[in-house]
C-alpha positions in Angstrom: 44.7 65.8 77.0 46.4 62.8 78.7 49.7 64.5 78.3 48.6 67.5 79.8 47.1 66.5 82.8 50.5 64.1 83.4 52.6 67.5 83.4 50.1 69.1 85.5 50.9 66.7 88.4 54.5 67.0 88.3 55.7 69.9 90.7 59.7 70.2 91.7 61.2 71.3 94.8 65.1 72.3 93.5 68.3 74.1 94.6 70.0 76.4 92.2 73.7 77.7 92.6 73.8 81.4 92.1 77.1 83.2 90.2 77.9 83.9 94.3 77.8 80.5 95.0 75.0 80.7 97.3 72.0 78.7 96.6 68.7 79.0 96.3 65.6 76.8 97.0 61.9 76.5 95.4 59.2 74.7 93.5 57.7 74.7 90.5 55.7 73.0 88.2 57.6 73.4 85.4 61.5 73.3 85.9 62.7 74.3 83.1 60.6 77.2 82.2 61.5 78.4 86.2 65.2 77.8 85.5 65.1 80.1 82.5 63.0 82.7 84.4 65.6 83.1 87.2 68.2 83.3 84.5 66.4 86.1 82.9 65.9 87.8 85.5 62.3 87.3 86.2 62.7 85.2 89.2 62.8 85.1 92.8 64.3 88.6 93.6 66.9 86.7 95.3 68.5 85.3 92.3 68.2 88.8 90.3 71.2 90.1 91.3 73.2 86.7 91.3 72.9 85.6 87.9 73.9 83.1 86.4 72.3 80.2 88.7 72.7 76.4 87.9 70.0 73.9 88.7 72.1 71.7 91.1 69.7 69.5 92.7 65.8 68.6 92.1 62.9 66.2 93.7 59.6 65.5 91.9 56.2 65.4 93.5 53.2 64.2 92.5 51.0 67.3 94.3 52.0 71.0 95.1 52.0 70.7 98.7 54.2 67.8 98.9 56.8 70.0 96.9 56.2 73.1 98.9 56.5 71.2 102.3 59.3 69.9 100.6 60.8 73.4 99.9 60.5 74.5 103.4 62.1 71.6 104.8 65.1 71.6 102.3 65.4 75.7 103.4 66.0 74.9 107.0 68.7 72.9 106.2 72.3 73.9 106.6 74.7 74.6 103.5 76.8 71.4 104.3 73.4 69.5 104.6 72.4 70.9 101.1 75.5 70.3 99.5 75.1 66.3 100.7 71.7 66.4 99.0 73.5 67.6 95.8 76.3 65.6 96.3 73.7 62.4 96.6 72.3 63.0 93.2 75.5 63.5 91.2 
């Protein structure tokens, strides 16, 4: 039960690189069952039609606001800003 509760209070801001090279931002609380979604197909429309995508770039937050303020401020950012986030956590 302790286990549980630990995974429920980890929720992920990211940036995926779609097959276009554009990217893509959201949260989650489970990254790599999000990942595989997109991949799939069962994502965020967005990412449907640009298939593969790459997790480039991720942030962890203890609560799902923090990630989804998080989200919103990462999505106002310009590409060159978002590649320096990705660049930062190579």
């Amino acid at each position: 039960m302790e286990k549980e509760a630990e995974q429920e209070n980890r929720n992920y801001t990211y940036l995926v690189r779609c097959a276009d090279g554009t990217f893509y931002c959201g949260w989650t609380n489970d990254l790599d069952k999000r990942i595989k979604a997109h991949n799939e197909g069962r994502g965020a429309k967005y990412t449907r039609s640009r298939r593969p995508v790459t997790l480039v770039y991720w942030e962890e937050f203890s609560t799902k606001t923090e990630a989804m303020q998080r989200e919103a401020a990462v999505k106002k950012l310009t590409r060159q800003q978002k590649e320096r986030l990705i660049a930062r956590k190579e």
